[in-house]
C-alpha positions as CSV (number, residue, x, y, z in Angstrom):
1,X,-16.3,24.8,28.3
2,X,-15.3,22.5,25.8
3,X,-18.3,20.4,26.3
4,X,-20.6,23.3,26.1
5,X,-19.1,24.4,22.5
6,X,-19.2,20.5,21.4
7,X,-22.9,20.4,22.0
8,X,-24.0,23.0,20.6
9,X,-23.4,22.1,17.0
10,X,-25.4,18.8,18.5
11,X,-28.4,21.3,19.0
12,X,-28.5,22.5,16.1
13,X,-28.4,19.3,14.0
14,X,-30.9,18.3,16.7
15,X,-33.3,21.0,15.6
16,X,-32.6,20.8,12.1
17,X,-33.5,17.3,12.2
18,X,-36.3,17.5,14.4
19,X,-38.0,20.2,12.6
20,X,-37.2,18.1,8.8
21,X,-39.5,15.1,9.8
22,X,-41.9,17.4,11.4
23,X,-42.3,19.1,8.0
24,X,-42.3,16.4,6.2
25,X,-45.2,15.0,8.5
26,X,-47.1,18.1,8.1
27,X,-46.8,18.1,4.1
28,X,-48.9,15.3,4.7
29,X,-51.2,16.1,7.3
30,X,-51.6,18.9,4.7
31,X,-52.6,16.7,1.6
32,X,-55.0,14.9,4.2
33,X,-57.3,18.1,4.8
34,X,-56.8,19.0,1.2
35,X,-57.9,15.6,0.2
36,X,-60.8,15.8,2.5
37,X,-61.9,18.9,1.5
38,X,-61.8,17.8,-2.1
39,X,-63.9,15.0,-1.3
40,X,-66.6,17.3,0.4
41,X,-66.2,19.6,-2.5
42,X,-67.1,16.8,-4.8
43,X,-69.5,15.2,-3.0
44,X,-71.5,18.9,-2.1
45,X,-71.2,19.9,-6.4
46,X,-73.2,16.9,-7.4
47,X,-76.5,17.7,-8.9
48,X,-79.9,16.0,-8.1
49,X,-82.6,16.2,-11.1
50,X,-86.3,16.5,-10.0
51,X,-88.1,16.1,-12.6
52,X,-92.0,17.5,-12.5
53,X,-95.1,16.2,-14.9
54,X,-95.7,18.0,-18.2
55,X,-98.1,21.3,-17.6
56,X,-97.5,21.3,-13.7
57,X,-98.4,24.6,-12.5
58,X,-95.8,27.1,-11.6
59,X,-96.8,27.1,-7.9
60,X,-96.9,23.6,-7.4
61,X,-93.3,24.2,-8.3
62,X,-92.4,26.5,-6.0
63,X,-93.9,24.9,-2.9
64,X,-92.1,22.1,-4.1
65,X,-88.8,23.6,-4.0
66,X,-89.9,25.5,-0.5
67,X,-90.8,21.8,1.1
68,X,-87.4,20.5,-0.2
69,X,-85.8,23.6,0.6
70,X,-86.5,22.6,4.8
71,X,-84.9,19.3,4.2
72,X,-82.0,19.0,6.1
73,X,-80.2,16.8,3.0
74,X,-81.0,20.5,0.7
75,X,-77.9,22.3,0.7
76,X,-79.5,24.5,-2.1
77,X,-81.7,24.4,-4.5
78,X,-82.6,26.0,-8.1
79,X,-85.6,25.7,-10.9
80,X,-84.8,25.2,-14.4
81,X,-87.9,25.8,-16.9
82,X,-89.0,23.6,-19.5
83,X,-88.0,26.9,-22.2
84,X,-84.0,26.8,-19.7
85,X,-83.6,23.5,-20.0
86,X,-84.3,22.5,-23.7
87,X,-81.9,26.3,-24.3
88,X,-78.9,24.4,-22.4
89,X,-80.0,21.1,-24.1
90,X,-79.3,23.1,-27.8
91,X,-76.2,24.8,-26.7
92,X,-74.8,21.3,-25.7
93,X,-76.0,19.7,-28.7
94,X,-75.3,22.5,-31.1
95,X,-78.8,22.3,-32.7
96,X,-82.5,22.9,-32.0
97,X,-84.2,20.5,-30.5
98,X,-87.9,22.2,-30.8
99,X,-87.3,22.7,-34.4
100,X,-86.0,18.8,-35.1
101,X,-88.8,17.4,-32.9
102,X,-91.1,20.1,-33.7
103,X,-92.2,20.3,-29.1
104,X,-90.5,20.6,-26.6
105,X,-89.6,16.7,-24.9
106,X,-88.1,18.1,-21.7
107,X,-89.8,18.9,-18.2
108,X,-89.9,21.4,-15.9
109,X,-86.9,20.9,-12.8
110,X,-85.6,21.6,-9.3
111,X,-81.7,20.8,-8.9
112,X,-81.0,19.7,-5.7
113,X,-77.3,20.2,-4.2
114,X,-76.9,18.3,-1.4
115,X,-74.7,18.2,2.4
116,X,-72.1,16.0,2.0
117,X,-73.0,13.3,4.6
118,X,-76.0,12.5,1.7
119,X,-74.1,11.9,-1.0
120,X,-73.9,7.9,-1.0
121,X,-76.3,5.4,-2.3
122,X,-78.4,4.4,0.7
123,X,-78.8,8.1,1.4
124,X,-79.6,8.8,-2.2
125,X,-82.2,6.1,-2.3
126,X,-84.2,7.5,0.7
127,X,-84.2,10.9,-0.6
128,X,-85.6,10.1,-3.7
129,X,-88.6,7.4,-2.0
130,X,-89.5,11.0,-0.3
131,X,-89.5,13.3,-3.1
132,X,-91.7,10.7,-5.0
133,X,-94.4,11.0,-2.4
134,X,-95.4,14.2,-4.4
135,X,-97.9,13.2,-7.0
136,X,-96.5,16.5,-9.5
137,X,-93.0,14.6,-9.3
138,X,-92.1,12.6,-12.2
139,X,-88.8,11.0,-11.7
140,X,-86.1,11.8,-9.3
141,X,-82.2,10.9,-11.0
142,X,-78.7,11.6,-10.4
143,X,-75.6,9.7,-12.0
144,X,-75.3,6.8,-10.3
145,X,-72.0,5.4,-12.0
146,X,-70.6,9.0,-10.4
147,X,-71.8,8.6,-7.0
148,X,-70.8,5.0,-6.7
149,X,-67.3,5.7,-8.1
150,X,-66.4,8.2,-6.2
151,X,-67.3,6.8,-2.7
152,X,-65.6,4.0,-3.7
153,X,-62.3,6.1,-4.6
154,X,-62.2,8.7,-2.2
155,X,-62.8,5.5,0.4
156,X,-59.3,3.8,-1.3
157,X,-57.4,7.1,-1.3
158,X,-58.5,7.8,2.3
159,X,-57.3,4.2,3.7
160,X,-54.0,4.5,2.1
161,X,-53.4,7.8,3.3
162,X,-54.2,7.3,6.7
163,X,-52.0,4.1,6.5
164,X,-49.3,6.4,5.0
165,X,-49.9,9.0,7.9
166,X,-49.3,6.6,10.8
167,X,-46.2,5.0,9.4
168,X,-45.1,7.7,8.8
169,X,-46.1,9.5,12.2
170,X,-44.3,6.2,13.9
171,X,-41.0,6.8,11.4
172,X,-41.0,10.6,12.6
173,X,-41.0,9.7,16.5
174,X,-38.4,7.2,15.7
175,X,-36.5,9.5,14.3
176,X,-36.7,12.7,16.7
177,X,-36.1,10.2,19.1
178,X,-33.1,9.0,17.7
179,X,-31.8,12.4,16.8
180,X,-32.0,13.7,20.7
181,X,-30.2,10.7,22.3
182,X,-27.3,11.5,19.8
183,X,-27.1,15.2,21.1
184,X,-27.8,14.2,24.3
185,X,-24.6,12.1,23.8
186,X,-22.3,14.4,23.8
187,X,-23.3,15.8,27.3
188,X,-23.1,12.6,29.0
189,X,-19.8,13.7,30.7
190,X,-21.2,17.0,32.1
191,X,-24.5,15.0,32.8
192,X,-22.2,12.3,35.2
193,X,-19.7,15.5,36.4
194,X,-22.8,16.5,37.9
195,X,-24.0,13.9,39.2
196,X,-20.7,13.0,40.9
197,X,-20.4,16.9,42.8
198,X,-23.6,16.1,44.4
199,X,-26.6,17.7,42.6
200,X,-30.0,16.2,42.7
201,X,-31.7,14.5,39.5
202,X,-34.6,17.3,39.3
203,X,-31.6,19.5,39.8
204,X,-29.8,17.9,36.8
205,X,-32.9,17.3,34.6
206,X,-34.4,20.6,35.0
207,X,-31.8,22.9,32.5
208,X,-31.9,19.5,30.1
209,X,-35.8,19.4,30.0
210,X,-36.2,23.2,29.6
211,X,-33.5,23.2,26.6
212,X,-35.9,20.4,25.1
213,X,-38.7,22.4,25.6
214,X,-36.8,25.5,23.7
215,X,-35.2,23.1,21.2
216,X,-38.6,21.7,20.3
217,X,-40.2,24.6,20.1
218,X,-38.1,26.3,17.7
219,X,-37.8,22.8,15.5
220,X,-41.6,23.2,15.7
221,X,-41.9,26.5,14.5
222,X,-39.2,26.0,11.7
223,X,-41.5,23.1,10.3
224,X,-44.4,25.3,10.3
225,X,-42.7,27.8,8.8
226,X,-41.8,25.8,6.1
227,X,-45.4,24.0,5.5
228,X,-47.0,27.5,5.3
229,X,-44.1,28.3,3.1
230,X,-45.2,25.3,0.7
231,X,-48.9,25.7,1.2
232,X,-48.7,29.4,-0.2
233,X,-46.8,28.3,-3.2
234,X,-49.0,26.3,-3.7
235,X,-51.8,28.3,-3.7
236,X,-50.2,30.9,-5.9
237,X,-49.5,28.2,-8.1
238,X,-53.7,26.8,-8.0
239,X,-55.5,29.2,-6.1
240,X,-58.8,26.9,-6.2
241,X,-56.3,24.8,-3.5
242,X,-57.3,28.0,-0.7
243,X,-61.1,27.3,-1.2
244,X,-60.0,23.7,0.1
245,X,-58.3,24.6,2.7
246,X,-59.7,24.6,6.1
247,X,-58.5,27.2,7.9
248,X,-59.5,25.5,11.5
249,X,-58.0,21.9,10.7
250,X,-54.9,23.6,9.3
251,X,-54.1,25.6,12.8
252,X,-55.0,22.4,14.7
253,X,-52.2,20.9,12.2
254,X,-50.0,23.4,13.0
255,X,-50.3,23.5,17.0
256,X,-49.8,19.6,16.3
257,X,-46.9,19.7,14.9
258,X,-45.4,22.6,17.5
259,X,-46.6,20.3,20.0
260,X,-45.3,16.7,18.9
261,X,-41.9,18.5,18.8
262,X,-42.0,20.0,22.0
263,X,-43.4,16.8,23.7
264,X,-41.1,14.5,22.1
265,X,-38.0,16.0,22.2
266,X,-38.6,16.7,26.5
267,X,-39.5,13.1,26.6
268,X,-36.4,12.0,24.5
269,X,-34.0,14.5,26.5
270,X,-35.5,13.5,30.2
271,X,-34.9,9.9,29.2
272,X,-31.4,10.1,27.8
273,X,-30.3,12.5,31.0
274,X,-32.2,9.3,33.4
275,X,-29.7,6.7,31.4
276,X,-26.6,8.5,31.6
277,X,-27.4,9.4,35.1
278,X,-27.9,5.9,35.5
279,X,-25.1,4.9,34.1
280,X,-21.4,4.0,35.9
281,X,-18.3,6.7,34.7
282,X,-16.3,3.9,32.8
283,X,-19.8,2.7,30.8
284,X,-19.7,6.7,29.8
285,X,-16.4,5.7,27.3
């Protein structure tokens, strides 16, 4: 009995600790999607100008925009007038352009908004050699300096969190390792008491492996309680964060975390119960 009421106080810690690192681990898993999502939101928001020939008919326009519309690169598409454009032009600039230049210098449009796997410079530059196959097509732009920063960026925050997430994910087995070998400790006694009356090893393993399972289980769902405790603060606190989210990557986070817990505590139980098992009564002490 007295061993039984020792270790249970070791459980707990057990879970407690279990389920911290697991949180911890899914706080960043977290900022990952989030910082993917914010890439593709980036990437998907930038515009691409095309730029038609003074006095190009309106239908040439439109079957323009219909062609491009098929592309698989076209996310979606709008037309902005000759009349829109030099309107947004004077509400930028705070003046009137017509009257200052006395015609208007701008050109009829389609704005391109692209999938995200299009957004980088090689990309870019074959979209554009196609567009410019249309002889009603003036120029085709987009900000470069924008679209080479940002690859360039989002590729730097993207290696150091990954590197972040695997020593981190190595730190967190370490450490749920760690913390069931010391509960397991305090059972060594009943493990050997066991042994020594005759019961098998599956015998002996089996209650030890399905506590594991239980223990892990629970620390799992106590981490996940706690990250979707954070992640709603969060998005009370900036609701554009739940138009990041993804809601499928975030479960698959979530059955990862329930599952790394489960999975490493068994492995770290079975393996302390094998030693101890192992072990002769005086090495026990």
């Amino acid at each position: 009995m007295a061993t039984g009421k020792k270790a249970k106080p070791s459980y707990f810690n057990a879970i407690m600790g279990v389920a911290l690192v697991l949180f911890l681990l899914g706080v960043l898993g977290w900022l990952l999607i989030n910082g993917r999502a914010l890439s593709r939101a980036f990437k998907e928001d930038l515009e691409i100008s095309v730029d038609f020939h003074d006095n190009v008919a309106d239908e040439s326009v439109n079957r323009m925009r219909s062609i491009l519309d098929r592309q698989p690169f076209v996310r979606n598409s709008g037309i902005i007038t000759k009349e829109e454009a030099v309107k947004m032009e004077n509400e930028v600039e705070g003046g009137n352009m017509i009257d200052f230049l006395g015609y208007n210098p701008l050109f009829t449009s389609i704005t391109l908004k692209l999938h995200e796997e299009y957004v980088n410079k090689d990309s870019l530059a074959k979209i554009k050699l196609f567009i410019l196959q249309s002889n009603v097509v003036r120029d085709v732009t987009w900000p470069n300096v924008v679209v080479d920063n940002m690859n360039s960026n989002l590729r730097k925050i993207g290696i150091i969190l990954a590197g972040i997430s695997v020593v981190l994910l190595i730190v967190v087995i370490f450490l749920i390792d760690n913390t069931v070998r010391l509960a397991m400790f305090s059972n060594r006694f009943l493990i050997k008491t066991m042994q020594m009356v005759g019961a098998t090893r599956s015998f002996i393993t089996r209650p030890f492996d399905l506590r594991a399972f239980l223990n892990g289980l629970l620390s799992g769902v106590v981490a996940v309680v706690g990250l979707w405790l954070v992640m709603s603060f969060a998005d009370a606190q900036l609701p554009a964060l739940s138009s990041l989210n993804d809601p499928f990557l975030v479960s698959f986070l979530m059955l990862g975390m329930l599952v790394l817990g489960v999975f490493i505590s068994m492995f770290s139980t079975h393996r302390s119960v094998v030693k101890y098992l192992k072990m002769h009564v005086d090495d026990l002490y």
